[in-house]
MARFIKOL-720203 format. One record per residue (C-alpha): residue in one letter; x, y, z. Coordinates in steps of 0.5 Angstrom, whole numbers, padded with zeros to 4 digits, always signed. Example, Ala and Ser with C-alpha at 12.3 -4.5 7.8 and 13.67 -1.06 7.14 Angstrom:
residues 2
a+0025-0009+0016s+0027-0002+0014
//
This chain:
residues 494
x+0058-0011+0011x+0055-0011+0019x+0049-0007+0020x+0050+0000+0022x+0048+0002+0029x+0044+0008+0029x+0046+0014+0033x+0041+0016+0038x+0036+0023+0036x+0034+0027+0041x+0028+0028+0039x+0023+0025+0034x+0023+0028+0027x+0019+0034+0026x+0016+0036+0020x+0012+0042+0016x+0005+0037+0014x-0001+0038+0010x-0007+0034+0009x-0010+0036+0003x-0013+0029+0001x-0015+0028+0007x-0019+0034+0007x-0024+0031+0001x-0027+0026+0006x-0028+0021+0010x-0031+0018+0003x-0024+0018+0001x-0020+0014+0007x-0020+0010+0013x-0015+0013+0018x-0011+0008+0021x-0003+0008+0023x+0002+0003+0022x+0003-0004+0024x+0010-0004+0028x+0016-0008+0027x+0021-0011+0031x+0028-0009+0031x+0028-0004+0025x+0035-0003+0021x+0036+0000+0015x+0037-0002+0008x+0038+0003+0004x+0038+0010+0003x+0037+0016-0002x+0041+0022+0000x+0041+0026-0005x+0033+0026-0004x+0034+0028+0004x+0039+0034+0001x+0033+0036-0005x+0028+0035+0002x+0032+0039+0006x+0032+0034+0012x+0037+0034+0017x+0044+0031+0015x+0043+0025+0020x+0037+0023+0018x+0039+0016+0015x+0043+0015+0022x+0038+0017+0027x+0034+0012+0031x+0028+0017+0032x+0027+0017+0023x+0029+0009+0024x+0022+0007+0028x+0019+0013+0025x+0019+0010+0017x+0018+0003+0019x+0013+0005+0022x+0013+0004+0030x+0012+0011+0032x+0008+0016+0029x+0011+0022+0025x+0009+0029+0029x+0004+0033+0025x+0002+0027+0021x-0005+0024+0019x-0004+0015+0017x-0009+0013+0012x-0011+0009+0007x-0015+0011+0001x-0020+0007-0003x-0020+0006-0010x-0022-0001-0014x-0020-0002-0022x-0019-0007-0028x-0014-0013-0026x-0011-0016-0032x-0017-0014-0036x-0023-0016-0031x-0026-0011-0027x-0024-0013-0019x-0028-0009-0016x-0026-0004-0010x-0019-0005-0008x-0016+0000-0004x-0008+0001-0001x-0008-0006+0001x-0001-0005+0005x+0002+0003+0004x-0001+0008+0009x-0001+0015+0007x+0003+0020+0011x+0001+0026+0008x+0004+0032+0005x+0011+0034+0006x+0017+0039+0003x+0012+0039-0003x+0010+0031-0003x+0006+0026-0001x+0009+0021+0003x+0008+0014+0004x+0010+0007+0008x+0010+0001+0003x+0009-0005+0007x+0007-0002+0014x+0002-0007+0016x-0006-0008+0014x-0010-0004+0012x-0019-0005+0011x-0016-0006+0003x-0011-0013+0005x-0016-0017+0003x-0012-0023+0003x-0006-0021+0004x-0002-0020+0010x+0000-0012+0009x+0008-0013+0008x+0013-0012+0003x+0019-0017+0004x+0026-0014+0004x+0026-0018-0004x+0020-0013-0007x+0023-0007-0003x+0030-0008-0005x+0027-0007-0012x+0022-0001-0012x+0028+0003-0008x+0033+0002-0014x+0028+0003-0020x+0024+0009-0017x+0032+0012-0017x+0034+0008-0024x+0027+0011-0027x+0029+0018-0024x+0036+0018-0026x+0034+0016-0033x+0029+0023-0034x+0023+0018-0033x+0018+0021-0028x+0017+0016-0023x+0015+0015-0016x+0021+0016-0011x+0024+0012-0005x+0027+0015+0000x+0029+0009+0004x+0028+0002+0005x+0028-0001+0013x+0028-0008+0014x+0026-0013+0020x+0028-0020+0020x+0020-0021+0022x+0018-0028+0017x+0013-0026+0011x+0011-0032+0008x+0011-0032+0000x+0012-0037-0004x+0018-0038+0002x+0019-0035+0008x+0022-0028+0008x+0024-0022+0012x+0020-0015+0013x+0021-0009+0010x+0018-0002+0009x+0019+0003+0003x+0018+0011+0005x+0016+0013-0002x+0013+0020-0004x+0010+0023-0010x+0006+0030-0011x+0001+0025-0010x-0001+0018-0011x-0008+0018-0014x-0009+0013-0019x-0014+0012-0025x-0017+0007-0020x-0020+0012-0015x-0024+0015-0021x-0026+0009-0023x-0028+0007-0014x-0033+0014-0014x-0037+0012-0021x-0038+0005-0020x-0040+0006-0014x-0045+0012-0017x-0042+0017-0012x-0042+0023-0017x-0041+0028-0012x-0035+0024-0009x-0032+0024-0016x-0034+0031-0018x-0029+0032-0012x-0024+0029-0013x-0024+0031-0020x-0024+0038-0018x-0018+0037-0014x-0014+0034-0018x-0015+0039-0023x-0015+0045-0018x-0008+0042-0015x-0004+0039-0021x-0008+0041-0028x-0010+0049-0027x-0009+0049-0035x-0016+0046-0035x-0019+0050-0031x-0017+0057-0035x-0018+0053-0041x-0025+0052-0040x-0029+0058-0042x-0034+0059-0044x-0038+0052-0046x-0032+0048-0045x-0031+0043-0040x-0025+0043-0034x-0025+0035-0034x-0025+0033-0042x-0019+0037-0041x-0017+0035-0036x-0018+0028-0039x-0014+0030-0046x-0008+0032-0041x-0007+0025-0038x-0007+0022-0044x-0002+0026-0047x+0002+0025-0040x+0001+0017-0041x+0003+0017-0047x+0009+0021-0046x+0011+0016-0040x+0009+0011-0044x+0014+0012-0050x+0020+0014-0045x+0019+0006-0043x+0019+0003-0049x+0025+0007-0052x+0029+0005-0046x+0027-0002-0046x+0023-0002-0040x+0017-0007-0039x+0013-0006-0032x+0009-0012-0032x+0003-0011-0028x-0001-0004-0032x-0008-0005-0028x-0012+0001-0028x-0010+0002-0021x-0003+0002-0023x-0004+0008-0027x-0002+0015-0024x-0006+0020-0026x+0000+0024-0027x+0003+0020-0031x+0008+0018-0027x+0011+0010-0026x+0009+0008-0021x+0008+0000-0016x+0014-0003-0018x+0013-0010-0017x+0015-0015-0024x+0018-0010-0027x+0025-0012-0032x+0028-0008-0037x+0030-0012-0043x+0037-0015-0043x+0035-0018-0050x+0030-0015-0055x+0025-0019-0055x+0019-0015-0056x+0014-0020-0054x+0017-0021-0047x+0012-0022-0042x+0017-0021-0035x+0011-0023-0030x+0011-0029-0029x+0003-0028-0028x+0001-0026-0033x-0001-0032-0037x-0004-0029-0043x+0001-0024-0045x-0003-0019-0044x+0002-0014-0041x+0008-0016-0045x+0013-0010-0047x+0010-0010-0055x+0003-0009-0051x+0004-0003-0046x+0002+0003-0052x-0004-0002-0052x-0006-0002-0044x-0005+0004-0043x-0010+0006-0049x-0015+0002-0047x-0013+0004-0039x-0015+0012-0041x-0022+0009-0044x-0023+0007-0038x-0021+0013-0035x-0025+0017-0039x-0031+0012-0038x-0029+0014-0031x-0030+0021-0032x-0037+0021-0037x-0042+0023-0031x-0038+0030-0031x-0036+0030-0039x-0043+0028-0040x-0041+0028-0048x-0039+0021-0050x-0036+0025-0057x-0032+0029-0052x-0028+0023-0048x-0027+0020-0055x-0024+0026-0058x-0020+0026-0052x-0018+0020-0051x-0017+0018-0059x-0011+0024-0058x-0006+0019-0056x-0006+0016-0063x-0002+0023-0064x+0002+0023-0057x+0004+0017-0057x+0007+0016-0064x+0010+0023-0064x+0013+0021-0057x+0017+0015-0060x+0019+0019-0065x+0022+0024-0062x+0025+0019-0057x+0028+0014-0062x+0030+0021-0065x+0035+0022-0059x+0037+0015-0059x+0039+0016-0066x+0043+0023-0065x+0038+0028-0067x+0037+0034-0065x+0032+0035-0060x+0025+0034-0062x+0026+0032-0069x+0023+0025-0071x+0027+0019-0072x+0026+0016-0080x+0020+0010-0078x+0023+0006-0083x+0030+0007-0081x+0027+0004-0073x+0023-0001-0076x+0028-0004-0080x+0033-0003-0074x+0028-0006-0068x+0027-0012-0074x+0033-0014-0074x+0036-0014-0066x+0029-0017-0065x+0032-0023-0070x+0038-0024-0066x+0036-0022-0059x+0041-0017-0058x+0043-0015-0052x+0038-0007-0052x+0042-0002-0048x+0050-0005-0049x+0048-0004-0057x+0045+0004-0056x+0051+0005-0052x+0056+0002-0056x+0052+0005-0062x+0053+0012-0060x+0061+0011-0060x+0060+0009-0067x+0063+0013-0073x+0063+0012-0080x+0071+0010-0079x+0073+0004-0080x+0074+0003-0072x+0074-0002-0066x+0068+0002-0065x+0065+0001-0072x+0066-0007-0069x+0064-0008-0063x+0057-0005-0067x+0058-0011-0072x+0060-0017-0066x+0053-0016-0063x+0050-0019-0069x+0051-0025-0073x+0048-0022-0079x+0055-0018-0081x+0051-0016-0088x+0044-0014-0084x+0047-0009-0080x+0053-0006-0085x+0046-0005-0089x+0043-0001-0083x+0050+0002-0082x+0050+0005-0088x+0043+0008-0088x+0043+0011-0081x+0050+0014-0082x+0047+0018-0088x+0044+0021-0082x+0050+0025-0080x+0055+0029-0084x+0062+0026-0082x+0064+0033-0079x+0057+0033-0074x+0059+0026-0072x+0062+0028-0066x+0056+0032-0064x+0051+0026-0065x+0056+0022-0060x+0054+0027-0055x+0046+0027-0056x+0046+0020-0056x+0052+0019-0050x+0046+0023-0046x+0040+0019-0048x+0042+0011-0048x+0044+0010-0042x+0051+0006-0040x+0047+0002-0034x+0039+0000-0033x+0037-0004-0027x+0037-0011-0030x+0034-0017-0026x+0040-0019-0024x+0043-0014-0022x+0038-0012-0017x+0038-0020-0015x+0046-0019-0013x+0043-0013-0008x+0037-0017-0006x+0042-0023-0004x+0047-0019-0001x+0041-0016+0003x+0039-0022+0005x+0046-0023+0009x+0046-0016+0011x+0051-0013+0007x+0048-0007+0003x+0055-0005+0000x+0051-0008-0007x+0045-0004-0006x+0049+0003-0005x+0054+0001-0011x+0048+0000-0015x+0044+0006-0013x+0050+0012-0014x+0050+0008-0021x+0043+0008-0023x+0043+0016-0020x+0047+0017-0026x+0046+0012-0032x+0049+0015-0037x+0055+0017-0034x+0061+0012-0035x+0064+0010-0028x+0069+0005-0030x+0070+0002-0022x+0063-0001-0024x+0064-0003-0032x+0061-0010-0029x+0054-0007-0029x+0054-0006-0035x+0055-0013-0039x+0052-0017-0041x+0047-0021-0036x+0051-0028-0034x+0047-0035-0037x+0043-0035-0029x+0038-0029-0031x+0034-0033-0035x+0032-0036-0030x+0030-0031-0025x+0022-0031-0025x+0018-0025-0022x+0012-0025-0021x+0006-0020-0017x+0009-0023-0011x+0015-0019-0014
//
């Protein structure tokens, strides 16, 4: 597919923004604008977002959008900055960070936007500012693939490219993401302020978050009670939802710093990510990660000890240790609770009810035995009858061992009256989805991209955008992955 010629705007684009974040402080944020890129094009697009944005109908056509979310002018209204944060990366303690390659645009239709990749910051460090075209191929698809699937998450708007050279392991092409999210403020931030013994700064910034996307623990705090101790029980009680969503549906993010970690619980800075082909439950999908430490069987974990410290971030307001521990042991509830509930579904209960935990574990055991393929057996599970039937095989042909799964079989259609078997279809038709954006798929987009054909992006896209529909014109999304995906590595470069 040739690159598409973009129609000329008349005018830039106009937009409603507001700076709240900007309004804590210069403490907060170096401002600064984007560096350009030559010859922008766009990649990818996110239609449905533009229509939910309310954005004119040709937005994705316009030259005047095209520089403006590369980067190359500067939307009307809008204040470019980079905020500071620092974290724990793979364990240590990094020191200040900061958004070393994404400027915050503001606030607009009710969300922050961001440019990932829009050239560097005071917070590059190392780095050269850029995304490549491989890494924003990916985000864009799985900030839709993560919406689609009930999984909160950052969005992408769109992806452009530039065939501006950006030098990784190899030499690769340029991109910009335009991602939004109600806000980008990470664990991370938290942690900067009271490192940093800026107490008044972390008062602030605490208080905003509250007054802006947790009321509830204001109001709740009467009396004696403390806002930020709720406030702390209300994100762990958020990750640990996110959490459970990402281990019921196989999906492994791969690099669960703290200042990877979204004060509002929602999935965010997709780098290394891979959702599970086989049920491995120690799989470790980032190639930098040398010690394990963010393999799939361990992401409950990470996020227990990311929220310890979250709340070591908070004690100069909660000021009571016993208080931040009780908060933060409410993950112990959370997260099993949340599991449940989502294995639940899978299985084809009725909403809310919790799954049988020996009924899982014996099940888990077993597709971590042969390493069968996660989604294909869920998928094919919720076609399962007690029938005899070519559903009933194609169940039994994942396995080799016929007599472990017939025995699993048993037990889990004692789960269900033959009569409220179609029911149970249903729900689980609705909760194991037919497609995921495994890594091959998402390098067949990238390849594709790279010769400036975005036909796969798109495809891709309108499938993931509603994963748990059928869409037989694109039954080869849904396969097995081919023999040459073991071989694709990602890594933080990723």
């Amino acid at each position: 597919m040739p690159v598409s010629t973009p129609t000329e705007a008349p005018v830039a684009p106009t937009l409603s923004w507001q700076h709240s974040f900007a309004a804590l402080g210069e403490s907060f944020y170096v401002p600064l604008g984007a560096t350009p890129l030559p010859a922008p094009y766009w990649v990818g697009h996110n239609a449905a977002l533009g229509t939910e944005l309310g954005l004119p109908a040709d937005w994705s056509q316009s030259e005047s959008w095209l520089q403006a979310l590369t980067g190359n002018t500067t939307l009307p209204g809008s204040q470019p900055l980079a905020s500071v944060y620092s974290g724990h990366q793979f364990g240590n303690w990094a020191g200040q960070l900061g958004d070393g390659r994404a400027i915050l645009l503001g606030e607009a239709k009710g969300l922050e936007w961001q440019l990932k990749g829009a050239g560097l910051t005071p917070f590059s460090r190392m780095g050269d500012g850029r995304a490549v075209l491989r890494s924003s191929v990916r985000e864009f698809l799985c900030s839709e693939a993560m919406h689609g699937l009930g999984i909160p998450s950052t969005r992408a708007l769109c992806v452009t490219g530039s065939d501006a050279p950006v030098r990784r392991e190899t030499l690769e092409t340029a991109a910009v993401v335009t991602r939004l999210a109600p806000s980008f403020i990470r664990f991370g931030h938290f942690e900067h302020f009271c490192h940093t013994d800026q107490h008044g700064e972390l008062k602030r910034l605490a208080d905003y978050v509250i007054d802006r996307f947790y009321p509830a623990c204001r109001s709740a705090a009467d009396g004696d009670s403390n806002p930020y101790v709720a406030l702390l029980a209300a994100v762990t009680e958020r990750t640990a939802q996110m959490v459970a969503h990402w281990q019921a549906v196989g999906f492994c993010h791969g690099v669960m710093n703290t200042d990877n970690m979204s004060i509002l619980g929602l999935t965010i800075d997709y780098g290394p990510f891979q959702f599970l082909d086989g049920f491995q439950p120690g799989h470790i999908c980032n190639h930098s990660d040398h010690q394990g430490r963010y393999a799939f069987n361990k992401q409950p974990n990470v996020a227990y000890w990311n929220l310890y410290c979250l709340g070591q971030a908070l004690l100069p307001l909660i000021e009571e240790q016993e208080q931040a521990i009780a908060a933060l042991e409410t993950f112990k509830t959370h997260f099993p609770q949340a599991l449940g509930q989502r294995f639940g579904a899978k299985l084809g209960l009725q909403a809310g009810q919790m799954a049988p935990q020996e009924l899982v574990d014996t099940l888990l055991q077993l597709l971590a035995s042969e390493a069968v393929d996660y989604t294909i057996f869920w998928r094919r599970l919720s076609h399962w009858t007690h029938a005899q039937s070519a559903e009933d095989a194609s169940v039994r042909d994942l396995f080799v061992d016929r007599a472990a799964i017939d025995a699993w079989l048993l037990a889990y259609g004692s789960l269900h009256a033959l009569a409220e078997r179609p029911q149970a279809s249903r729900r689980m038709l609705a909760a194991n989805p037919k497609f995921v954006l495994r890594n091959h798929l998402g390098e067949l987009a990238i390849r594709a991209a790279r010769q400036k054909d975005f036909s796969v992006l798109a495809q891709l896209q309108s499938v993931l955008q509603a994963p748990f529909d059928e869409h037989p014109e694109h039954q080869s999304f849904a396969d097995f992955a081919p023999d040459w995906a073991a071989g694709i590595e990602i890594s933080c470069s990723s």
